[in-house]
SETIPA-659993 format. One record per residue (C-alpha): x, y, z; residue in three letters. Coordinates in pm, whole numbers, plus 50000, padded with zeros to 5 digits. Last residue first. Layout:
       X       Y       Z   rest
       X       Y       Z    ALA
...
This chain:
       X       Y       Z   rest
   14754   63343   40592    UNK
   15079   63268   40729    UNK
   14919   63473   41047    UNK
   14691   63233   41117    UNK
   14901   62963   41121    UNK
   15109   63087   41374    UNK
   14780   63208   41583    UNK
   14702   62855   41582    UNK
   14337   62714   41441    UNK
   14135   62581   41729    UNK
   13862   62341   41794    UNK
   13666   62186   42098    UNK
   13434   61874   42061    UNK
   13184   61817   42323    UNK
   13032   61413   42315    UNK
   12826   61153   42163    UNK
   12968   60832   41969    UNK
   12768   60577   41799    UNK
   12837   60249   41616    UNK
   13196   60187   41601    UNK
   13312   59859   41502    UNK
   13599   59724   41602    UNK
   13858   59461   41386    UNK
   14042   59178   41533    UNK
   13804   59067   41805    UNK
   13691   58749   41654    UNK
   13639   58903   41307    UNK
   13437   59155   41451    UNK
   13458   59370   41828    UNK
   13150   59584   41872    UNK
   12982   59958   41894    UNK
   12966   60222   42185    UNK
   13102   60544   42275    UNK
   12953   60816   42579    UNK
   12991   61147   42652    UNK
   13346   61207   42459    UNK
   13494   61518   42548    UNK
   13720   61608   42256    UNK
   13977   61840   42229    UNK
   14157   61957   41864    UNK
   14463   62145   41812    UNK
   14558   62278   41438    UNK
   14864   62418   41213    UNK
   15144   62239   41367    UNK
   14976   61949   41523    UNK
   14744   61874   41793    UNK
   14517   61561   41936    UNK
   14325   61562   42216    UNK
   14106   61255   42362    UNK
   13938   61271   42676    UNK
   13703   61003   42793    UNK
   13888   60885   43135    UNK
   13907   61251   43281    UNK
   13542   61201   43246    UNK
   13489   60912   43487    UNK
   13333   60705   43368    UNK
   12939   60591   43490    UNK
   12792   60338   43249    UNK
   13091   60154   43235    UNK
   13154   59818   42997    UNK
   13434   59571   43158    UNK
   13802   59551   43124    UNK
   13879   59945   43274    UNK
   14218   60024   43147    UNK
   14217   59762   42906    UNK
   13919   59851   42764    UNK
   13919   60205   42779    UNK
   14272   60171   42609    UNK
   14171   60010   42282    UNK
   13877   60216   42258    UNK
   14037   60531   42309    UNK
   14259   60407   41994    UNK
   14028   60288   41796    UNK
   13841   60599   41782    UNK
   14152   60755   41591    UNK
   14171   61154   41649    UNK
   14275   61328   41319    UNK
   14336   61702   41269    UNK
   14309   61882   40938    UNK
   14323   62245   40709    UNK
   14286   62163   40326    UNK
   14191   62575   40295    UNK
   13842   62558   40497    UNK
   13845   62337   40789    UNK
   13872   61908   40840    UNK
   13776   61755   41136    UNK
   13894   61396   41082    UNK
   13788   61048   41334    UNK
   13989   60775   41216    UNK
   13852   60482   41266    UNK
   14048   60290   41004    UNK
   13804   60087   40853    UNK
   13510   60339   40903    UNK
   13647   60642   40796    UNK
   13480   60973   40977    UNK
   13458   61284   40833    UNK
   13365   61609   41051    UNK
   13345   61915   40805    UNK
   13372   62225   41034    UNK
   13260   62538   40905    UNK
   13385   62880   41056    UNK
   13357   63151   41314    UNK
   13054   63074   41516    UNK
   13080   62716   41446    UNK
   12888   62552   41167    UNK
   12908   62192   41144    UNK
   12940   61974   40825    UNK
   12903   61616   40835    UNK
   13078   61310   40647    UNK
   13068   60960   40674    UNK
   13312   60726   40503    UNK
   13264   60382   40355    UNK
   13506   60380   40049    UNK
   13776   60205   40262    UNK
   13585   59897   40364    UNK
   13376   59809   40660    UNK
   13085   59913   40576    UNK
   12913   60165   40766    UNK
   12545   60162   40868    UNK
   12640   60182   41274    UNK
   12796   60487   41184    UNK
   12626   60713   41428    UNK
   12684   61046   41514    UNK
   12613   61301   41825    UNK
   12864   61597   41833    UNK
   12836   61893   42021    UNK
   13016   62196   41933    UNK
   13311   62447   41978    UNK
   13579   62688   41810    UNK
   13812   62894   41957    UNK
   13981   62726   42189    UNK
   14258   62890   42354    UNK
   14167   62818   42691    UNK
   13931   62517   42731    UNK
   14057   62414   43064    UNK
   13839   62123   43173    UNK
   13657   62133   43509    UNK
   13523   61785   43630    UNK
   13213   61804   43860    UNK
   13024   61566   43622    UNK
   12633   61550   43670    UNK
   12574   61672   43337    UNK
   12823   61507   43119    UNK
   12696   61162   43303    UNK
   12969   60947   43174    UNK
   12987   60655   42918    UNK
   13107   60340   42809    UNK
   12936   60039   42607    UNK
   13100   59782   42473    UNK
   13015   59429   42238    UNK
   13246   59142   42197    UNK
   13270   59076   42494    UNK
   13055   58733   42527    UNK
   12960   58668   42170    UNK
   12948   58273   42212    UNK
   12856   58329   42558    UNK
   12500   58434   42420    UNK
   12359   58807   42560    UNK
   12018   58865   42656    UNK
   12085   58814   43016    UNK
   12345   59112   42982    UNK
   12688   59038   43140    UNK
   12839   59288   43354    UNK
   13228   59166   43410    UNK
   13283   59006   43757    UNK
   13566   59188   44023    UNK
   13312   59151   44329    UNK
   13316   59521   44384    UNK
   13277   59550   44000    UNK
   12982   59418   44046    UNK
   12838   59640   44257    UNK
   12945   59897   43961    UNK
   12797   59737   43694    UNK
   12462   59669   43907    UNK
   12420   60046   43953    UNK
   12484   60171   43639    UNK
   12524   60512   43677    UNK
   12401   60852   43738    UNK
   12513   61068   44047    UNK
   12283   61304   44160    UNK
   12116   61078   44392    UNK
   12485   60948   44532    UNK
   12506   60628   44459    UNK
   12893   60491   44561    UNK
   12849   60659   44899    UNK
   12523   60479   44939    UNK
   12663   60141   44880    UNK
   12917   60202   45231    UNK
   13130   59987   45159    UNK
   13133   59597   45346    UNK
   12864   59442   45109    UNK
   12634   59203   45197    UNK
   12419   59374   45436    UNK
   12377   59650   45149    UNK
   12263   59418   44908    UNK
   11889   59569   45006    UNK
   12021   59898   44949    UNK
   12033   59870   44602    UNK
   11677   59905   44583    UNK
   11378   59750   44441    UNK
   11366   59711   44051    UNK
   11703   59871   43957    UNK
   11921   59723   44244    UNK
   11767   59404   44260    UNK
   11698   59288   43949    UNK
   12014   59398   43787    UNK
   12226   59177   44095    UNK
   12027   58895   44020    UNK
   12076   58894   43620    UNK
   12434   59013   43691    UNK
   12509   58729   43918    UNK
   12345   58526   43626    UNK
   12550   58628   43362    UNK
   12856   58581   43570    UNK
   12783   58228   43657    UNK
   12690   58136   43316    UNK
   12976   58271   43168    UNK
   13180   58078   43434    UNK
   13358   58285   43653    UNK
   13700   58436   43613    UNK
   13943   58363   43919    UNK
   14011   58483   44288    UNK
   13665   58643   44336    UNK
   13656   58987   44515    UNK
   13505   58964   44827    UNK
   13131   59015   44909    UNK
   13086   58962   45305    UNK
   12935   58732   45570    UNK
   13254   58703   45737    UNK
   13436   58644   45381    UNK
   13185   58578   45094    UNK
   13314   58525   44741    UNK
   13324   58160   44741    UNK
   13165   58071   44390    UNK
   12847   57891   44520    UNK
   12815   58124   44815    UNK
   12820   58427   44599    UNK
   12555   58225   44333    UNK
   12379   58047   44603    UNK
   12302   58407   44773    UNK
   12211   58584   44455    UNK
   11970   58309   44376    UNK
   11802   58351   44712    UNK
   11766   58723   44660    UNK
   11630   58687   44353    UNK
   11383   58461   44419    UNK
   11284   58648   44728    UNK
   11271   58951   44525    UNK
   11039   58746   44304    UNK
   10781   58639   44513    UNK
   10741   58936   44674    UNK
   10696   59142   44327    UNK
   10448   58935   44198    UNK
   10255   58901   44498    UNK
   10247   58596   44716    UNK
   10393   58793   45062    UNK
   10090   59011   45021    UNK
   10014   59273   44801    UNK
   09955   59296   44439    UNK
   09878   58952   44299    UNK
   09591   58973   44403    UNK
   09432   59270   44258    UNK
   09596   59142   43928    UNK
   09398   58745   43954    UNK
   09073   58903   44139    UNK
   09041   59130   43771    UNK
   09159   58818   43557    UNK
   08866   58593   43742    UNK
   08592   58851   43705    UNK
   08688   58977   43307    UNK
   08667   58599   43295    UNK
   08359   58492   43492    UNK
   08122   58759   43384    UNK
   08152   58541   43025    UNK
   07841   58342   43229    UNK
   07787   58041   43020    UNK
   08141   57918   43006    UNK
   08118   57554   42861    UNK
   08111   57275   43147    UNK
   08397   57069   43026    UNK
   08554   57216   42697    UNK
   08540   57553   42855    UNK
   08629   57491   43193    UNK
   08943   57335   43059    UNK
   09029   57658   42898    UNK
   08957   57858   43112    UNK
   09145   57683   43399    UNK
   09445   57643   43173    UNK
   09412   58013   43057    UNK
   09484   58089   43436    UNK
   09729   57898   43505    UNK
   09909   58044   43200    UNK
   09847   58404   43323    UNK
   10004   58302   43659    UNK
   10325   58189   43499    UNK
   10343   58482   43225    UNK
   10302   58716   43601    UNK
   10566   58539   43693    UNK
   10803   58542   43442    UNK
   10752   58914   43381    UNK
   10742   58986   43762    UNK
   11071   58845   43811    UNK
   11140   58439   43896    UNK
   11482   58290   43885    UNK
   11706   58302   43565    UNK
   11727   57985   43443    UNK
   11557   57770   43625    UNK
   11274   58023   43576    UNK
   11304   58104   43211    UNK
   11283   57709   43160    UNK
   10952   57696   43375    UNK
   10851   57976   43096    UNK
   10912   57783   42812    UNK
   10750   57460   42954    UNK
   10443   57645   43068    UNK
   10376   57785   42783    UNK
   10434   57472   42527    UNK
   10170   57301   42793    UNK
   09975   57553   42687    UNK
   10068   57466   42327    UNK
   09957   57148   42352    UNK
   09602   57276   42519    UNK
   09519   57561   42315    UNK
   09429   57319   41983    UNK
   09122   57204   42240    UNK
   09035   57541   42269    UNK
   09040   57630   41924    UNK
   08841   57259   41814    UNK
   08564   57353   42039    UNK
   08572   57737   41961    UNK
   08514   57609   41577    UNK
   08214   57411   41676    UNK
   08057   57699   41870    UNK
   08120   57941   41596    UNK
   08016   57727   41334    UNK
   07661   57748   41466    UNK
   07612   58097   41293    UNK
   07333   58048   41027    UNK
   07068   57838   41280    UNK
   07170   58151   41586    UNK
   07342   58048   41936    UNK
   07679   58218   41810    UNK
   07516   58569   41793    UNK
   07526   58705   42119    UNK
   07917   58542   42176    UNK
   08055   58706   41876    UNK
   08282   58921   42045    UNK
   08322   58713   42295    UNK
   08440   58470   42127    UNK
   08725   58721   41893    UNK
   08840   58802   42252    UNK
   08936   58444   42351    UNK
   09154   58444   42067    UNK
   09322   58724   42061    UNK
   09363   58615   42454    UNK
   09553   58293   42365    UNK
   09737   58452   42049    UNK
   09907   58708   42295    UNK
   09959   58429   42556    UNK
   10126   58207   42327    UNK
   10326   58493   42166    UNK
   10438   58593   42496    UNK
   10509   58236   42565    UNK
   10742   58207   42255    UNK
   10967   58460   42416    UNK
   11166   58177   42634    UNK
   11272   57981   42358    UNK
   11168   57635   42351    UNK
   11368   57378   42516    UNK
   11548   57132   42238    UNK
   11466   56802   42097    UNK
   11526   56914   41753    UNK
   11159   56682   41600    UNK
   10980   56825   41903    UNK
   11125   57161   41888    UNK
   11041   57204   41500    UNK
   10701   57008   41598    UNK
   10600   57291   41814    UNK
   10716   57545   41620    UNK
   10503   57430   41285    UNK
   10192   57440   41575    UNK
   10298   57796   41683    UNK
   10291   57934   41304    UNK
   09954   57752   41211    UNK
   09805   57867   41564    UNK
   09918   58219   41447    UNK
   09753   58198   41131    UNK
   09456   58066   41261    UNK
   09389   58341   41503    UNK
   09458   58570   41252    UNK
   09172   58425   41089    UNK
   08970   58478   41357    UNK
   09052   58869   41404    UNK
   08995   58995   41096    UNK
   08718   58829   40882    UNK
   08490   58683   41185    UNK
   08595   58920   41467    UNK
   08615   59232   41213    UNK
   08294   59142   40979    UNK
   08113   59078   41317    UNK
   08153   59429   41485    UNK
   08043   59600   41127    UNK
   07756   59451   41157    UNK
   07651   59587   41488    UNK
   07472   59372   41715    UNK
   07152   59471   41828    UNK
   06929   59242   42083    UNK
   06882   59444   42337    UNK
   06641   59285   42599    UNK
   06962   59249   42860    UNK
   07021   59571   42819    UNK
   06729   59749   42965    UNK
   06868   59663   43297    UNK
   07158   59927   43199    UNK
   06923   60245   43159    UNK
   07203   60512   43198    UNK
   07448   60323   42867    UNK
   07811   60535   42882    UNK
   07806   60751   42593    UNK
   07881   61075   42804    UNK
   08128   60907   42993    UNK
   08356   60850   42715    UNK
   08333   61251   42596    UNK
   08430   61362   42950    UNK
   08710   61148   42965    UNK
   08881   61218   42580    UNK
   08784   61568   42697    UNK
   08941   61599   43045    UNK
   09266   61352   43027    UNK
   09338   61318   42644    UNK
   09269   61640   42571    UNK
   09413   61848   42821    UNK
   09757   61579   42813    UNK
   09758   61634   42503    UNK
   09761   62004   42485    UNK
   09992   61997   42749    UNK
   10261   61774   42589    UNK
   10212   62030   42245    UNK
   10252   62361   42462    UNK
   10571   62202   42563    UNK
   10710   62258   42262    UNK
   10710   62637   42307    UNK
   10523   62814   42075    UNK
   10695   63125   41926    UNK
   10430   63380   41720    UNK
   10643   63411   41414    UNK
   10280   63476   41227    UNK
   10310   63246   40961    UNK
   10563   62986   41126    UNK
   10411   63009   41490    UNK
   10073   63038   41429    UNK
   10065   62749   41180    UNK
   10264   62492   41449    UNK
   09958   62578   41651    UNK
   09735   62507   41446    UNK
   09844   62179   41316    UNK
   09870   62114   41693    UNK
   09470   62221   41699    UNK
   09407   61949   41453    UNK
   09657   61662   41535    UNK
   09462   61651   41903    UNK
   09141   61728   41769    UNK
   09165   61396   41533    UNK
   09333   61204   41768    UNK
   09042   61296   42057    UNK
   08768   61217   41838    UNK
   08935   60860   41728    UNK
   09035   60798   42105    UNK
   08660   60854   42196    UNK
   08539   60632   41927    UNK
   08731   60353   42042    UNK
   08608   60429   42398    UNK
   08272   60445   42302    UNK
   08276   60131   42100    UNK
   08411   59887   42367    UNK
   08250   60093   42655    UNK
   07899   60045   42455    UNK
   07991   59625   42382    UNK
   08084   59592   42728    UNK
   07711   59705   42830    UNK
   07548   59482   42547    UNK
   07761   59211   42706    UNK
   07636   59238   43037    UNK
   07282   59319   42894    UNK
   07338   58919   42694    UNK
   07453   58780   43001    UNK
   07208   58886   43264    UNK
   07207   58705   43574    UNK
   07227   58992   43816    UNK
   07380   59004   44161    UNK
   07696   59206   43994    UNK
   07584   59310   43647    UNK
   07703   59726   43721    UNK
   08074   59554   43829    UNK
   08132   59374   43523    UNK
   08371   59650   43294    UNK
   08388   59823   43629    UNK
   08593   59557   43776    UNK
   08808   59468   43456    UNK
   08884   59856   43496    UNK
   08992   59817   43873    UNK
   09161   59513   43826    UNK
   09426   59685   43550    UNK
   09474   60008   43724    UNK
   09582   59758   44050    UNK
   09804   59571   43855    UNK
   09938   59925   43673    UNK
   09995   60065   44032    UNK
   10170   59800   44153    UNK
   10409   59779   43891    UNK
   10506   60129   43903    UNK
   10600   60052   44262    UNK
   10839   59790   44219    UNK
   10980   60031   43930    UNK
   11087   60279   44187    UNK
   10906   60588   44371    UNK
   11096   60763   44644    UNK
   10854   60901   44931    UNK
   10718   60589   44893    UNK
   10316   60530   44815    UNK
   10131   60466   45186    UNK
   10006   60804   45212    UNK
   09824   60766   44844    UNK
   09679   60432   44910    UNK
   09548   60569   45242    UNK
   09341   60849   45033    UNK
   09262   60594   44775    UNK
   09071   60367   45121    UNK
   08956   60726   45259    UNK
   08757   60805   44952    UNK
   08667   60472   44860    UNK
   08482   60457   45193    UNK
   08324   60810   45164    UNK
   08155   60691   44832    UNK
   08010   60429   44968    UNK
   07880   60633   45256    UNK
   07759   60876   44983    UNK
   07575   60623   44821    UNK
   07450   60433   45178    UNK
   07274   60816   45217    UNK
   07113   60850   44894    UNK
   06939   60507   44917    UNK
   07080   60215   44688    UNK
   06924   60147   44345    UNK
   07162   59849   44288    UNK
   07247   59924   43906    UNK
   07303   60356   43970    UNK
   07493   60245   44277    UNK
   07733   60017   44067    UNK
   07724   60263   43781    UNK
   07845   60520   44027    UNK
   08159   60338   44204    UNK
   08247   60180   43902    UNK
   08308   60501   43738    UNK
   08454   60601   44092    UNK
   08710   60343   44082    UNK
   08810   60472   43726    UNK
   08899   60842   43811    UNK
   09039   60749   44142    UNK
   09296   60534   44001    UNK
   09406   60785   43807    UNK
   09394   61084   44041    UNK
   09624   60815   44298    UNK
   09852   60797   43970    UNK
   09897   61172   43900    UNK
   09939   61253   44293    UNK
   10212   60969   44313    UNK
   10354   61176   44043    UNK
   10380   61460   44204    UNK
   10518   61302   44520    UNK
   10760   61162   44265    UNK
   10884   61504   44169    UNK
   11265   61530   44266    UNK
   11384   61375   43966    UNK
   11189   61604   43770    UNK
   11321   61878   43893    UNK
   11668   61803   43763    UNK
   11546   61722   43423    UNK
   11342   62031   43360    UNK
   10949   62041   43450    UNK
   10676   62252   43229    UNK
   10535   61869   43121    UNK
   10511   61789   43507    UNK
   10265   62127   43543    UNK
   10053   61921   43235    UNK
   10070   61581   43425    UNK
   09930   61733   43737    UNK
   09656   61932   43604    UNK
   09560   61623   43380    UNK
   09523   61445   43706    UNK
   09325   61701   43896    UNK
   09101   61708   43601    UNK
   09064   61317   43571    UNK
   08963   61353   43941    UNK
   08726   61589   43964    UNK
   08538   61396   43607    UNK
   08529   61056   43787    UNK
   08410   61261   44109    UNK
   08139   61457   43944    UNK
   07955   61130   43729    UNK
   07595   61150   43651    UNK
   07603   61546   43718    UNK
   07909   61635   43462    UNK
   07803   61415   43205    UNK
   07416   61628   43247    UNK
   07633   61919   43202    UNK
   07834   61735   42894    UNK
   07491   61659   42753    UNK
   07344   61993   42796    UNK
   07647   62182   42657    UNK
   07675   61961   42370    UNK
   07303   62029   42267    UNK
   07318   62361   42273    UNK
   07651   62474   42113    UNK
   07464   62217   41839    UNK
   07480   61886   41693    UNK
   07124   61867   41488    UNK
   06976   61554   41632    UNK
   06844   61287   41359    UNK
């Protein structure tokens, strides 16, 4: 047994260093980069997505160039067609990088975790390519398996350590650590040394593999008393769902496919886990119970596919739906290849699924082509549908929508804006969209071009049996150019409370104290009246009633904003002793009773207190 020395782990993380510079270059440049974001305030930060560009092109690198070297370390090749190689992925992540938007948006983040994705399943098989070798490929997957687990357990442990330590310095010593110190330290460790100590265990001699015939105990207690029978518990659970829609006669819900898929590939996994040991005497259960699994996959496949063709006709296609869609494809090709032919060459999956997300990440069939153009054509029935197009563009409609109608406009109109740009519905609208979005300007982009059309937000997630009866409105405090004349307050603090828990009965009150500068405020709040009390020393009180700003927001305004104005969420109250001003950030909560009683849930905003001079001087 080695001796772990000073020694020893400086030789191996030197000789770490020489088998693989570039994948260790990069994973520093990226941990540079996330640990100067950390440092960043809010306003930079919005202006930082050539930074983070930066972070994900260092990502990427990282794990191409893993592949990169094991491939070349595999295939032997001469000195010069390594660095050629290496050149070639060089200028292809150097284009990558050029190409990424000025202005990142969730189209983009996409991308890059489909093309993070095929590059790991491509380096999990990449070192085997050319070689017929099914037990070393496994052996191989088996090492990054175990190493990386390992790897995240060292790195946890150090991680909690040294911020243990930290958080000692600065409460026995008064020695002030700023919080960031904690982001950085994780990023360090989880970008250099969680990397570093992952590619030290990474197998050199990989053609020795295939005569390796260890399997770790340990590994088959957890795929054969873990992770199989959770595999028949869930098939139990989406069987009994399967006859509860067959025996209702009703569409499954659309979620159920995630639960499909998730059970699917749980599945699969627990295999291959015990795929070097399922052609021993003591262990041929494993290929009979595989049989019956993947012919129990094929009903609820077809489950899959009906649940998510409903999402579709529903809602049009996004990336969730199809990516789920592809997915399902996919497991019915496995699956049938399977019980046909048998899969003798597990290569083929981690193969297949890589090709399947660097596919579907480019080109007018990608995930996010396809559905833009779903979108886009769904928005255009919808408007054209409903008659709110004049010369080619939006008016406001004459009459409420259906529920339907509404909550799909929004569904499109969502989609667009947040995922790709709002400036895509620009052709369809006669103002100037930009002028409504300025980049310093939060809000909630498809609220507000749907305002435009005079239609109420509706949330896809929401049933039209509780249409309305939940609201949302806020401002951006930070971003609001308002000025509010605070003279003669005295006191002042931010409030951010939720009652959510209440009952609604007269003994369910919440109470906080809050120390100004000068005083103690005790802020009570009564749930069935919603009546908002801050309450002072000596039986001093002012009231403000929620109810009552909630009562006008909505008629004022009809529809949840995400981007008031803050004139609009004022509410001051004053009597003879006291004066009270609050700026209310945001307030949300629902109607009961069929909109007879509300239901606060959370309110956030500046509260400004004073105790007249008259009063003051009685005392």
């Amino acid at each position: 047994m080695k001796i772990i020395s000073i020694k020893n782990l400086v030789t191996k993380g030197t000789e770490t260093l020489v088998r693989f510079p570039l994948p260790l270059l990069f994973a520093i440049g990226a941990t540079g980069v996330g640990m100067y974001l950390v440092g960043l305030d809010y306003r930079e930060t919005k202006h930082a997505d050539r930074l983070y560009c930066i972070l994900m092109a260092c990502v990427l690198s990282a794990v191409t160039f893993i592949g990169v070297k094991l491939y070349t370390e595999r295939q032997k090749t001469k000195p010069l067609f390594t660095y050629l190689i290496n050149v070639a992925f060089l200028v292809a992540l150097s284009l990558y990088y050029f190409m990424m938007p000025d202005k990142l948006n969730e189209m983009y983040v996409i991308k890059f975790f489909q093309t993070a994705i095929a590059i790991h399943l491509f380096v999990s098989f990449i070192p085997f390519a050319g070689f017929n070798e099914p037990n070393g490929f496994w052996q191989y997957n088996k090492a990054l398996f175990l190493r990386l687990l390992t790897a995240a357990l060292y790195s946890g442990v150090l991680y909690i350590g040294l911020s243990l330590a930290l958080l000692a310095i600065d409460n026995l010593f008064g020695v002030k650590i700023n919080g960031n110190t904690y982001a950085r330290l994780f990023f360090f460790i989880a970008g250099i040394f969680n990397t570093w100590f992952f590619l030290a265990g990474i197998p050199k001699n990989l053609e020795e593999l295939q005569n390796d015939t260890s399997y770790p105990k340990g590994l088959k207690v957890f795929s054969q008393y873990v992770l199989l029978p959770l595999v028949g518990v869930y098939l139990l659970i989406l069987y009994v769902y399967l006859f509860k829609i067959i025996l209702q006669w009703h569409l499954p819900e659309g979620w159920v496919s995630y639960l499909i898929l998730s059970f699917s590939v749980a599945g699969i996994f627990s295999f291959l886990l015990l795929y070097p040991i399922q052609s021993y005497s003591e262990n041929k259960w494993i290929r009979l119970y595989s049989r019956i699994y993947y012919f129990a996959l094929i009903p609820l496949i077809v489950l899959l596919l009906v649940a998510i063709f409903r999402r579709i006709s529903d809602y049009g296609i996004t990336e969730n739906r199809y990516f789920v869609f592809v997915l399902a494809i996919w497991l019915c090709f496995i699956t049938l290849f399977m019980l046909v032919k048998r899969l003798t060459n597990i290569k083929e999956i981690p193969l297949t699924l890589g090709l399947i997300a660097l596919l579907t990440s480019f080109g007018p069939w990608s995930a996010t082509s396809v559905a833009l153009k779903s979108q886009t054509q769904k928005f255009e029935y919808l408007i054209n549908e409903y008659h709110l197009l004049k010369n080619s563009k939006i008016i406001k409609c004459a009459e409420e929508l259906p529920f339907k109608a509404r909550q799909n406009l929004s569904s499109a109109v969502e989609y667009i804006s947040e995922v790709h740009s709002y400036k895509l519905l620009q052709k369809y609208y006669r103002q100037n969209l930009d002028s409504l979005f300025p980049d310093t300007t939060y809000s909630h982009k498809p609220t507000e071009l749907l305002k435009i059309m005079g239609i109420q937000y509706i949330s896809r997630w929401q049933r039209e049996d509780y249409a309305n009866e939940n609201f949302y409105f806020s401002t951006d405090r930070f971003n609001s150019k308002h000025i509010f004349n605070i003279t003669g307050y005295r006191q002042s603090f931010m409030m951010n409370e939720y009652f959510g828990y209440l009952k609604e009965d007269k003994d369910s009150v919440f109470s906080s104290d809050y120390v100004t500068k000068d005083t103690t405020v005790t802020v009570k709040y009564v749930s069935k009246t919603g009546i908002l009390s801050f309450n002072f020393k000596d039986s001093l009180h002012i009231d403000i009633s929620l109810f009552q700003i909630v009562d006008s927001l909505k008629k004022k305004h009809k529809i949840d904003e995400y981007s008031m104005k803050a004139t609009d969420m004022v509410m001051k109250e004053e009597n003879e002793r006291l004066k009270v001003m609050m700026i209310v950030s945001s307030i949300n909560g629902n109607y009961t009773d069929t909109r007879k009683k509300i239901r606060i849930n959370n309110i956030q905003g500046d509260v400004f207190l004073c105790i007249k001079p008259e009063v003051e001087k009685r005392k």
